[in-house]
Every structure is written in C-alpha cells, then in structure tokens.
Kinemage of the C-alpha trace (Angstrom):
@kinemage 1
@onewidth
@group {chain A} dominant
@subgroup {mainchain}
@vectorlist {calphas} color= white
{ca unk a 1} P -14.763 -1.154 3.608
{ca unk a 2} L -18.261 0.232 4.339
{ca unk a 3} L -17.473 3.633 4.957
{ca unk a 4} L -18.662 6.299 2.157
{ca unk a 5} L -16.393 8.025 0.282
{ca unk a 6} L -16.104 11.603 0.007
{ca unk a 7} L -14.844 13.315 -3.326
{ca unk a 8} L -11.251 14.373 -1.913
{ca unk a 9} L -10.480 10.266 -1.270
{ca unk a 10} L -9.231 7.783 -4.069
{ca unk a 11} L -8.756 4.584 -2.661
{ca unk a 12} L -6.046 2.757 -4.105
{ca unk a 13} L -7.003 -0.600 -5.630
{ca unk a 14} L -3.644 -2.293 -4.370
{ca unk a 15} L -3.007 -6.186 -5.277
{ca unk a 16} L -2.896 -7.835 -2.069
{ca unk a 17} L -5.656 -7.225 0.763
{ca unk a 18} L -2.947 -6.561 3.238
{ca unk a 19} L -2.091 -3.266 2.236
{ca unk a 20} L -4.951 -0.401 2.876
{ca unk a 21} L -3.495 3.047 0.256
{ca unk a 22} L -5.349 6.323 -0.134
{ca unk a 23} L -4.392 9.397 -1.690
{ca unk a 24} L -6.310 13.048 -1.412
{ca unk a 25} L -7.160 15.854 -3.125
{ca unk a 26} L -8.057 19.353 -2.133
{ca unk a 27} L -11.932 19.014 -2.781
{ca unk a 28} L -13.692 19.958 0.520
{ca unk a 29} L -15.340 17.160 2.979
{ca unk a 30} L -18.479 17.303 4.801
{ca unk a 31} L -16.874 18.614 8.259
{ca unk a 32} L -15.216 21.682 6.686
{ca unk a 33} L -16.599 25.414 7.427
{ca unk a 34} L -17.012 27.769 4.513
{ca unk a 35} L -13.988 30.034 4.108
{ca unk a 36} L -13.599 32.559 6.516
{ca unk a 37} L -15.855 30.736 9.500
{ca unk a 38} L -12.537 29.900 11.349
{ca unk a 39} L -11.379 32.585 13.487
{ca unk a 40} L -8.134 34.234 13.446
{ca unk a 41} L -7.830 37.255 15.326
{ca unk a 42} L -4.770 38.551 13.567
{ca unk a 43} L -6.430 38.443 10.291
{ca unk a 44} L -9.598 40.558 9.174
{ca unk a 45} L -12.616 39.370 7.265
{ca unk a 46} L -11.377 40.067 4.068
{ca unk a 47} L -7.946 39.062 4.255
{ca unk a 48} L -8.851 35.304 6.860
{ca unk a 49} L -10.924 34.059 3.179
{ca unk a 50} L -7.910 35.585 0.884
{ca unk a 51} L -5.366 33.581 3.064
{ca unk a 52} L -7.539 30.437 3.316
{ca unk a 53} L -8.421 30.176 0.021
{ca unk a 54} L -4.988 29.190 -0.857
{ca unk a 55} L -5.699 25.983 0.714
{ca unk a 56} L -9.222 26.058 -0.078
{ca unk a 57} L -10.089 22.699 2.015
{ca unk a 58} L -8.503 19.284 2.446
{ca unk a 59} L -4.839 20.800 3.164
{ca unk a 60} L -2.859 17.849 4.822
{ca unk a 61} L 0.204 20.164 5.344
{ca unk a 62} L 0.619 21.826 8.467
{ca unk a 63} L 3.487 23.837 7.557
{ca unk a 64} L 2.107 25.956 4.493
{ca unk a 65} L 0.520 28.612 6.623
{ca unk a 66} L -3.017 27.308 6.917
{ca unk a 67} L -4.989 27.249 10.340
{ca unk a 68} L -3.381 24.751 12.316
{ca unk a 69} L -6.942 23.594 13.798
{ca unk a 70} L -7.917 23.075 9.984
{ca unk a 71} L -5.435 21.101 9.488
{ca unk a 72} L -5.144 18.873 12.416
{ca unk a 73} L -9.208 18.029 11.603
{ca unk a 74} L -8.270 17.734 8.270
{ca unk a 75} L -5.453 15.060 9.436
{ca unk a 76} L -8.027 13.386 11.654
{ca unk a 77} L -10.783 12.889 9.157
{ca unk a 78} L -8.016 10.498 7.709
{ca unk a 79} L -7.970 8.203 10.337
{ca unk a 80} L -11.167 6.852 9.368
{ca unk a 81} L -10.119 4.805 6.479
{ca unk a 82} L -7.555 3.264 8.186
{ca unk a 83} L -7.191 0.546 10.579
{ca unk a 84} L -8.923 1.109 14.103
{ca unk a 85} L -5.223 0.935 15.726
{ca unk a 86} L -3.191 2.670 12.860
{ca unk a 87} L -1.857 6.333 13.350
{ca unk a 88} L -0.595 8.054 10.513
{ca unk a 89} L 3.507 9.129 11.358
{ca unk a 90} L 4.175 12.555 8.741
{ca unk a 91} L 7.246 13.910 7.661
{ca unk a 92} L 9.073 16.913 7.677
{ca unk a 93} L 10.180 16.211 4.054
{ca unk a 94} L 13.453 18.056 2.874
{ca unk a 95} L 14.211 17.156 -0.905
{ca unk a 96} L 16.818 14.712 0.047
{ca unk a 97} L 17.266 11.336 0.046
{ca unk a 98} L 16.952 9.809 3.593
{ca unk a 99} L 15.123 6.458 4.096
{ca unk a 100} L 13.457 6.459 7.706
{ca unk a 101} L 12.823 2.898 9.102
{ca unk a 102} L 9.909 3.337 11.334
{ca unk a 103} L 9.708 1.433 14.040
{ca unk a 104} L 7.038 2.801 16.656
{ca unk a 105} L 4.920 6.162 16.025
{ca unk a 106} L 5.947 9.218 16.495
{ca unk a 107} L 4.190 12.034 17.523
{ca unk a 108} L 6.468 14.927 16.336
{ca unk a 109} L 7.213 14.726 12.233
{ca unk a 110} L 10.255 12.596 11.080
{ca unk a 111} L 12.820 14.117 9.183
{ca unk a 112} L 13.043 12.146 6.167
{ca unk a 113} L 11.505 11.972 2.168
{ca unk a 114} L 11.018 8.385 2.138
{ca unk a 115} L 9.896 5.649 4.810
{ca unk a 116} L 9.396 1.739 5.501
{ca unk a 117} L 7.372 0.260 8.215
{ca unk a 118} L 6.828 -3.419 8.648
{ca unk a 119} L 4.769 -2.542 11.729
{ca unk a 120} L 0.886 -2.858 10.867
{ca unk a 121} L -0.368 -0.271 13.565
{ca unk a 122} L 1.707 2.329 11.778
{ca unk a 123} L 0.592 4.329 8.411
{ca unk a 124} L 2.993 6.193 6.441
{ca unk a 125} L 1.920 9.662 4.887
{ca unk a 126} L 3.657 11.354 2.356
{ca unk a 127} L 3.030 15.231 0.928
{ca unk a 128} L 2.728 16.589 -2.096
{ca unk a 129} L 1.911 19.615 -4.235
{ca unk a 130} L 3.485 18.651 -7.891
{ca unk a 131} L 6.339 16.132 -6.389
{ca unk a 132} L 5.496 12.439 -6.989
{ca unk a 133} L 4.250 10.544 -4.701
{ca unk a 134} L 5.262 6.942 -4.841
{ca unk a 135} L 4.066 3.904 -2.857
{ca unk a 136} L 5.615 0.518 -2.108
{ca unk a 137} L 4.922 -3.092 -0.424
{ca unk a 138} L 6.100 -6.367 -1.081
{ca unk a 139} L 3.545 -8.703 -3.175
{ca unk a 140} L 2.844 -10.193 0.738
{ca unk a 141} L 1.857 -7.250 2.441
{ca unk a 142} L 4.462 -7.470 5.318
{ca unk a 143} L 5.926 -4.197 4.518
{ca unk a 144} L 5.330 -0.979 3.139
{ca unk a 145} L 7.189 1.675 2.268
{ca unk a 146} L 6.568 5.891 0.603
{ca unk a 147} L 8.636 8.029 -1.152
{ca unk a 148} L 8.607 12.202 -1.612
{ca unk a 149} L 9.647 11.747 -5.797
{ca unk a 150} L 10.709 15.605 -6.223
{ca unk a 151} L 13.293 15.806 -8.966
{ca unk a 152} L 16.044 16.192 -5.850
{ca unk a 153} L 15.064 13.124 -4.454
{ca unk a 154} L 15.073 11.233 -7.135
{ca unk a 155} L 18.444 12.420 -8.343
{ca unk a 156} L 20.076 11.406 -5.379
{ca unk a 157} L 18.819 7.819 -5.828
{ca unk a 158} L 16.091 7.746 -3.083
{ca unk a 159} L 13.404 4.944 -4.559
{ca unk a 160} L 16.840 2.977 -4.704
{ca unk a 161} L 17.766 3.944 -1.415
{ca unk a 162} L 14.241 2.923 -0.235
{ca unk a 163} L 14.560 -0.107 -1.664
{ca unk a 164} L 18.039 -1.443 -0.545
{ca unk a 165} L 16.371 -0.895 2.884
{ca unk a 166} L 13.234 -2.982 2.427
{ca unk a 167} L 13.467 -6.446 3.216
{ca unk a 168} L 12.184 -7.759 -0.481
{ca unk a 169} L 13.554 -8.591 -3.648
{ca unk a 170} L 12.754 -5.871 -6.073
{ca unk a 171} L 10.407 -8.056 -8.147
{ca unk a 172} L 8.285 -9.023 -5.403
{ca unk a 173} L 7.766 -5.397 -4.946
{ca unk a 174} L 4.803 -3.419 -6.502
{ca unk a 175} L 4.781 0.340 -6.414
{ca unk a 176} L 2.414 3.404 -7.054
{ca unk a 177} L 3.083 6.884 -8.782
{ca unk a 178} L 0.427 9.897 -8.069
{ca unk a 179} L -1.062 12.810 -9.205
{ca unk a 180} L 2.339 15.269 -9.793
{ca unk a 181} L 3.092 18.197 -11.849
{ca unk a 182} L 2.876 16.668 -15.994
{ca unk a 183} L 5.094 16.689 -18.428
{ca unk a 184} L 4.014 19.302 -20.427
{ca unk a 185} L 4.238 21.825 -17.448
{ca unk a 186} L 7.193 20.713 -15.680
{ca unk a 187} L 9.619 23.448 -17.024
{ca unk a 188} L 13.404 22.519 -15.915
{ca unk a 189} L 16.932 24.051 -17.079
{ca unk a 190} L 19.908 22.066 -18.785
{ca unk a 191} L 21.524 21.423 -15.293
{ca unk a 192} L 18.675 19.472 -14.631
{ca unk a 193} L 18.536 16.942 -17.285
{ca unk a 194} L 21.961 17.178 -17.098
{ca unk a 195} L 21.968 15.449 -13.854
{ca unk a 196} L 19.919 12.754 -15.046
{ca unk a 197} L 21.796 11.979 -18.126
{ca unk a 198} L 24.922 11.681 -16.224
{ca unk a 199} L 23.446 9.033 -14.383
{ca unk a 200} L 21.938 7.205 -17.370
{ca unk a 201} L 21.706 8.282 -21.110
{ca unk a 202} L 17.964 6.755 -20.841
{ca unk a 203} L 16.424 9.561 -18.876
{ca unk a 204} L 16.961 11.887 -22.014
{ca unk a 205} L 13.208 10.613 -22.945
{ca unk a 206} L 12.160 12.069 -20.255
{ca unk a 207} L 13.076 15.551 -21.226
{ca unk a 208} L 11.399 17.541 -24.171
{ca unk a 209} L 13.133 20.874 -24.867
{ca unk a 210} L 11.443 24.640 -25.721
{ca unk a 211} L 12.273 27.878 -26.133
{ca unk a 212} L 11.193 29.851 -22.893
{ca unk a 213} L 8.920 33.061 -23.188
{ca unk a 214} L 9.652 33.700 -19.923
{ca unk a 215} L 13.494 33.655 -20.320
{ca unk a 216} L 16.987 34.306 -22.403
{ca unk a 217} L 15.481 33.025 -26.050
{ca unk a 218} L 18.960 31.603 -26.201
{ca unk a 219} L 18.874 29.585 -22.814
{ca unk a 220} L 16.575 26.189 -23.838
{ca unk a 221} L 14.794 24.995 -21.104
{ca unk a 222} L 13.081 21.574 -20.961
{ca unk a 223} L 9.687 19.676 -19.888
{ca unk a 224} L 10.410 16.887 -17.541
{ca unk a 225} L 8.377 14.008 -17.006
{ca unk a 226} L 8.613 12.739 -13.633
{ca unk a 227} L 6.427 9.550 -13.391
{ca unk a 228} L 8.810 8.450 -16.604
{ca unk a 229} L 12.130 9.367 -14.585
{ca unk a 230} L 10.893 7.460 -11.620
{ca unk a 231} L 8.919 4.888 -13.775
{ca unk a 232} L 12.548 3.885 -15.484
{ca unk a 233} L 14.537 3.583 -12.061
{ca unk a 234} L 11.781 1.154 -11.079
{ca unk a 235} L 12.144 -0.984 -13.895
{ca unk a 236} L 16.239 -0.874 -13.705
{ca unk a 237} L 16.175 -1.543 -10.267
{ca unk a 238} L 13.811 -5.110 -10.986
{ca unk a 239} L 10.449 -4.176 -10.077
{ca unk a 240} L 8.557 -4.070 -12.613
{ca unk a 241} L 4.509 -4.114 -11.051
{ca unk a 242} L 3.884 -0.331 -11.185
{ca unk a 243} L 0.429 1.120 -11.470
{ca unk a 244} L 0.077 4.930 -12.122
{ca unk a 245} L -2.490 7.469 -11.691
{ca unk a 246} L -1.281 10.324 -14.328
{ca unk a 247} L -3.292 13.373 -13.055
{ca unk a 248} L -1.160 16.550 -13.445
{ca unk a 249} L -1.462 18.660 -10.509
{ca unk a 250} L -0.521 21.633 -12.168
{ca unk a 251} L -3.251 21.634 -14.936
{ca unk a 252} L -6.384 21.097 -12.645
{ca unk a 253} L -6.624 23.358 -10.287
{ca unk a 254} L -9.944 22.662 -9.181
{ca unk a 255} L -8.752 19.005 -7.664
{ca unk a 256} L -5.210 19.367 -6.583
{ca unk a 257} L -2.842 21.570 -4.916
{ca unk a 258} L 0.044 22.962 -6.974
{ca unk a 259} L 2.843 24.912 -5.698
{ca unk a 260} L 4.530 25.810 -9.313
{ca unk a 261} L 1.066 27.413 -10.065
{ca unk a 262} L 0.076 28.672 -6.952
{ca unk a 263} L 3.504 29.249 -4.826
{ca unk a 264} L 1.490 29.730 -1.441
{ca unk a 265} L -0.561 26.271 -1.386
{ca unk a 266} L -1.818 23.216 0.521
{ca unk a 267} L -0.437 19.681 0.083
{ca unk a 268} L -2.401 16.544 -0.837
{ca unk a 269} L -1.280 13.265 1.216
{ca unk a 270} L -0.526 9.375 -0.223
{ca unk a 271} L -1.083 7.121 2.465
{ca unk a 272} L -0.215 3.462 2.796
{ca unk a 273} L -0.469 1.059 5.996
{ca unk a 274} L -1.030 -2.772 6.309
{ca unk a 275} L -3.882 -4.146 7.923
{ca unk a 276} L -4.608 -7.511 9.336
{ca unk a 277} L -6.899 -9.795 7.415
C-alpha cells in the first residue's frame, strides 16, 4: 500500500496478504474543518463547538448525535484503504449475540454485533467506544469475520457463535482484540462476574475486586478485564493465533473515544475485508 497514513489509522499487520484490517482513532484527518465550521442552524456558535467537541473528529458512528455530513465524510475517507471495489456494510449493534452472514452489501445498517463475509468486495466495520473489538479470518484469507466484544456479547457466547458459523476449524483461525476500556477502569458489580463464573470458574482472573468510593462501602465492585475474558474463550474454543493491541480507551482521552468517561461520545471503527492478490 502506497497511500500515506494519517495519525487516526493503524493498519493491522495481519498474517496472510489476503486480509486488508484497519482500526481508527479519534485524532483528526487532513479533510476535517475546525470545530464549529459546519453549519447547523439549530445550534448557535457557542453551543455547535460544545456539541462537536464530543466527537472532536474521526467519529465513525452516525448514531451518537454528531453531524451526519461529518460523519458520512468521515465514513468515506475510509474507503481509501480498502480495495477499489470494497464497500464497508455497518451495523446497528445491540449488545446481543447475533452472527450476520453477509452475503451482498447493504446500504441500510444490519442489525447484528458480529459478522462473516466470504465475499471479497465486502468490508466489515465494527464500532466501538470501550467494547472490544475483535477480528477474525481463516489462516487462508477466504473469510473474515468481526465481533462487537461488550461484556453482553460476550456473555451470551457471541465469538463462539461467530465461530460455529465460519466455515474453518478454530485453529486455522487467527483473531484480533482492540483498543477497549482496561482493566483497571472497567468497574463491574458481582452480577457481572457472576455471570462469567457460572459459565467457567476460569474467568474469575479476569476480575479484581475494590471497595467503591462512589458506592455502598459494603457492596464490592470489581475491575474486569475484557481482552482476558475474550482472550480465554478464544483459546477454549481452539484458536489459539491471537494478536492484541492493549490500548485502554478509557485512560487516553486524547486518542480514543470513551463512552464510560465521556457518556455523549464518538465511536472508533475495526475494519477487516479480503482483497485479491
């Protein structure tokens, strides 16, 4: 790939040359106006750079409040790292556990927090703003697959689900986990790792209780560590070729979007597609 790239892109260094994966970040690009240039007549001066400094640049999601013609350029910029022929399909994402199978593009957002497609003119985008994203092929690049990790998700068994669906065996599958909220700022209740550790007494290491400042002294909350929750349903389900980029999302909030520190927010996007060679 010749094309530059600008701060708010890290290209994926995946294993096989047939699969092209990006993620962003909410640093600005080139083509983006200073806050406050885009127009919005029911919004004054002051209160147009208040509201778009909550998304503050590279917002991929067009459902957070932002300027819809900021975010559609924002979407399009995209296409340039891609394949000449590949459109990106999005997803209204819904914390649960459906697998789409994409078969041809679709202009209007899928319902769905994971997706496969095994067709090459076709990239899959999945949003995030502390939820882990997670990205799959097979070892020969014939299929590809993305997954919304929220703690929801992945307590209704969706990188499973996802899985079961794709037409490889589980060790001929390698996967990617993205920037998400860390595990030192994840706060949860006991319903939540109790959840987990109904399903397997392993996921208790990825829980670390504390005493909440913010709540009942009596009521012990817990840090959870997504990337290890999803991390050990990889490995139990066979595939065991995972490569992880551990930014927290939460902690640096001059690179990524955050909706547990921010509430009103943008949403970064992992994007994977194959590409002929």
């Amino acid at each position: 790939m010749t094309t530059k790239l600008p701060d708010n892109i890290t290209m994926i260094n995946w294993p096989t040359d047939h699969v092209l994966a990006f993620t962003t970040n909410r640093l600005p690009s080139p083509h983006q106006l200073p806050v406050g240039n885009l127009q919005d007549s029911s919004l004054t001066t002051l209160k147009q750079k208040e509201h778009r400094s909550a998304f503050s640049a590279f917002n991929q999601g067009d459902h957070v409040g932002d300027c819809a013609e900021h975010v559609a350029l924002n979407r399009k910029s995209l296409l340039q790292y891609l394949p000449k022929q590949a459109k990106i399909q999005w997803f209204e994402q819904v914390h649960g556990n459906h697998v789409a199978e994409v078969l041809n593009y679709e202009n209007k957002a899928i319902v769905a927090d994971a997706a496969i497609t095994r067709n090459p003119h076709i990239a899959l985008a999945i949003m995030t703003a502390d939820c882990l994203p997670i990205l799959l092929s097979n070892k020969e690049g014939s299929e590809v697959a993305a997954i919304h990790g929220g703690w929801r998700p992945l307590s209704s068994n969706i990188i499973a689900r996802t899985i079961t669906k794709m037409h490889s065996s589980p060790s001929d599958i390698v996967a990617w986990m993205g920037p998400c909220i860390g595990a030192k700022r994840f706060e949860v209740g006991q319903e939540v790792k109790d959840i987990f550790c109904q399903m397997s007494a392993d996921f208790s290491a990825a829980f670390s209780p504390f005493k909440s400042t913010l709540s009942d002294l009596k009521e012990l909350k817990y840090w959870a560590d997504l990337q290890h929750i999803a991390k050990l349903q990889l490995l139990n389900l066979g595939v065991n070729n995972i490569m992880q980029l551990g930014d927290c999302t939460y902690s640096n909030k001059e690179k990524y979007y955050s909706y547990r520190r921010d509430n009103i927010t943008g949403r970064m996007a992992s994007v994977i597609c194959l590409k002929s060679i």
